[in-house]
N, C-alpha and C positions, 0 to 999 in steps of 0.2 A: 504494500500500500504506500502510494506517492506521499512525501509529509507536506506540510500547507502553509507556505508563507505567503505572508501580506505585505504589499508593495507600496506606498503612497506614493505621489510622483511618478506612475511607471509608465507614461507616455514621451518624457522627453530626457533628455541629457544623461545626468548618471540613474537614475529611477530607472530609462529605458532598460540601460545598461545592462541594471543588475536581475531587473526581471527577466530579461532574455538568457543572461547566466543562468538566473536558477532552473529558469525552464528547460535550460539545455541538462543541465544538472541533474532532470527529472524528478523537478518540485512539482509542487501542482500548486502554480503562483496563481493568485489575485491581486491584481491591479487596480488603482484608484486614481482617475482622474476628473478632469473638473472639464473642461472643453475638447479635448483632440480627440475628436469620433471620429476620423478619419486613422489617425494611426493607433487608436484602441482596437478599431478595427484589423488594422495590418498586420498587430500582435496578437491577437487573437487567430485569424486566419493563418497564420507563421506558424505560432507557437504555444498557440493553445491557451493565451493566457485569459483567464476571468476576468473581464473589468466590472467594477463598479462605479456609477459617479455618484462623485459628492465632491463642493465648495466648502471646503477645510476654511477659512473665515468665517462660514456660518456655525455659529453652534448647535442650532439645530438640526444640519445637516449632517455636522460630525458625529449627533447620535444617534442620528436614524442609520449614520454608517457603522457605529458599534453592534448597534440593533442586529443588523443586516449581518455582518460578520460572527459574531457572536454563535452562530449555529455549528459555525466550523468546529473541528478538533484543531485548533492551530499550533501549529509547532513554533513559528518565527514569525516575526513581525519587524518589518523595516520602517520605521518614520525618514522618508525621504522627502515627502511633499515640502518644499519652502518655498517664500519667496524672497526677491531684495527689489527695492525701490528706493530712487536718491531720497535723502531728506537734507535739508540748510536747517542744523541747528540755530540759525539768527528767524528761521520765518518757520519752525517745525510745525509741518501738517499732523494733528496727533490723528486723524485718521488714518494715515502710511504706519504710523505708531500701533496703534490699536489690532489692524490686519495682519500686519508681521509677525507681532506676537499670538495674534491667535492662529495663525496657520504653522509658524512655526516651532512656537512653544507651548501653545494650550491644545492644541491637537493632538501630537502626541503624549502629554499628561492623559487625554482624555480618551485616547484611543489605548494607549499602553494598561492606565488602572481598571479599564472595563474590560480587554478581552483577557488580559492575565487573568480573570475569573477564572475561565474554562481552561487555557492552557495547563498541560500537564510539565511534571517534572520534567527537564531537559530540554525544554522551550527556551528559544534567545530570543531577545529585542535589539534591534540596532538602531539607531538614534544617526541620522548623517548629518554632524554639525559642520565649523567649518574653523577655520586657524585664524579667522575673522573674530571669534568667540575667542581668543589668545590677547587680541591687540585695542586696542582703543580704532575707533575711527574715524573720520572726517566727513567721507557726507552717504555714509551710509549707518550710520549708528542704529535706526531700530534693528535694522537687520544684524550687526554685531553684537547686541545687548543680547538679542533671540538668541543667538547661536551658543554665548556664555550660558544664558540659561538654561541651554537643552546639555551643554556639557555640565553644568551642577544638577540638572534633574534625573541626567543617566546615573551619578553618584546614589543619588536619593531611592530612587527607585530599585537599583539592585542593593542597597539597603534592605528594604520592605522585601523585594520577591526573592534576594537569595535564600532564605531559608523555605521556598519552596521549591528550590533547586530551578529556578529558571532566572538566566543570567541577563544580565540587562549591560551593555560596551554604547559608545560611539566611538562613529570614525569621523573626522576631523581633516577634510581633503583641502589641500592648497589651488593652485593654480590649475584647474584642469580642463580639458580643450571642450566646451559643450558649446550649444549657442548663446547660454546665457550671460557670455564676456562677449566682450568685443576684439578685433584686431588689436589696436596698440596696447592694451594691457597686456597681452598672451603675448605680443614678443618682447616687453620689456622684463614680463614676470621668469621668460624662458633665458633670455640672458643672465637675470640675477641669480636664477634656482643652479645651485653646485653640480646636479646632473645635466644641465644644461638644456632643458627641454621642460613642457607642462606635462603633468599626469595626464592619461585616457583616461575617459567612463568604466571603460574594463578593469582598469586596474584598480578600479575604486570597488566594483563589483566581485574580482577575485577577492577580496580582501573582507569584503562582506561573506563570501560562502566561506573563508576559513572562520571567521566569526559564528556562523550558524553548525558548523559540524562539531561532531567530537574532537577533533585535535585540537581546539582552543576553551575546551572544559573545564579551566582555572582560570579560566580570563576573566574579572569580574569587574563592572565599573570602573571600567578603565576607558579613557579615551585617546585612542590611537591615530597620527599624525601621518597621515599622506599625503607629501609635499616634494618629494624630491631635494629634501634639508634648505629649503628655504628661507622656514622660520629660525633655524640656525642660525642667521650670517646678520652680524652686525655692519652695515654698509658703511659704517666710517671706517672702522679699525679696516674693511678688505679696501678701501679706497687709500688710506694709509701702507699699506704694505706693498700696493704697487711700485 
């Protein structure tokens, strides 16, 4: 019997990614998206994936999506859905405020503490934060506040659920090639990054399937940095030692 992870974000960039892994994997994914019937469609016809929609900002969509899931036997749970939108802390729209954090941080609080009901022992959640949640920012802050937060709720949470054996990690990806960056950031962030290039979707999604198997079954609230040692490099001292 196939085990049953759940995808949020699984129509575009790293969400696609990693749905398509699992499914290659032979998971028997469910997908959650908010608008792209056209490539929920694609994946599904592909690869068999289950979609469900739901607008992760509404809250009452997010529980009619517990609702809905809730029937499964779920083994995994991926909180990938996020979004980022500029805000100018001199003129902050607390509405950019408000949706950020609810699609990015209260969604999975709200999807993780409702379907860990029913999951059994040896269920993982992964939480995709981002090394954004590491640094202060400039004009994307609700979005980096969210990501902090989903790194201190994956602490909190495998708190509460480890003791019923299902482990709760994020992953924490730096610069990686989706469409949701643009050109001149992806080649100045692949100059600066020590490997010299930006992370794939894939490699973000390998990294997820070692997270959901047994060979990372001590791994617990921990969040893991896939960056290409980025966050490593302080740019004065490597400008100095030129």
């Amino acid at each position: 019997m196939k085990k049953i992870v759940v995808v949020t974000g699984a129509t575009r960039g790293i969400g696609r990614a990693i749905a398509i892994g699992l499914a290659k994997a032979d998971y028997e994914v469910h997908g959650v998206f908010t608008a792209s019937d056209d490539q929920a469609q694609e994946l599904n016809g592909e690869y068999g994936i289950i979609f469900h929609r739901a607008d992760l900002s509404d809250r009452d969509q997010a529980l009619w999506l517990v609702e809905e899931l809730s029937r499964l036997p779920i083994d995994g749970l991926v909180n990938n859905a996020g979004m980022w939108e500029a805000d100018d802390f001199n003129t902050m729209d607390l509405a950019v405020w408000d949706k950020t954090l609810a699609v990015n941080l209260t969604a999975p609080l709200i999807l993780t503490q409702q379907l860990s009901k029913t999951m059994s022992k040896g269920a993982s959640v992964i939480n995709i934060a981002s090394t954004d949640g590491m640094m202060g920012a400039f004009d994307g802050i609700s979005y980096s506040v969210s990501k902090a937060g989903l790194i201190n709720l994956t602490k909190s949470l495998a708190n509460h659920l480890g003791p019923r054996g299902i482990r709760v990690n994020a992953i924490a990806p730096g610069w990686i090639d989706t469409e949701m960056v643009t050109d001149a950031p992806i080649g100045m962030s692949a100059e600066m990054t020590p490997l010299g290039r930006n992370g794939t979707p894939e490699e973000v999604s390998d990294l997820v399937e070692f997270l959901l198997s047994e060979k990372s079954r001590f791994i617990h609230g921990e969040t893991i940095v896939i960056d290409g040692g980025l966050i490593n490099v302080d740019y004065i001292l490597k400008k100095e030692a030129e």
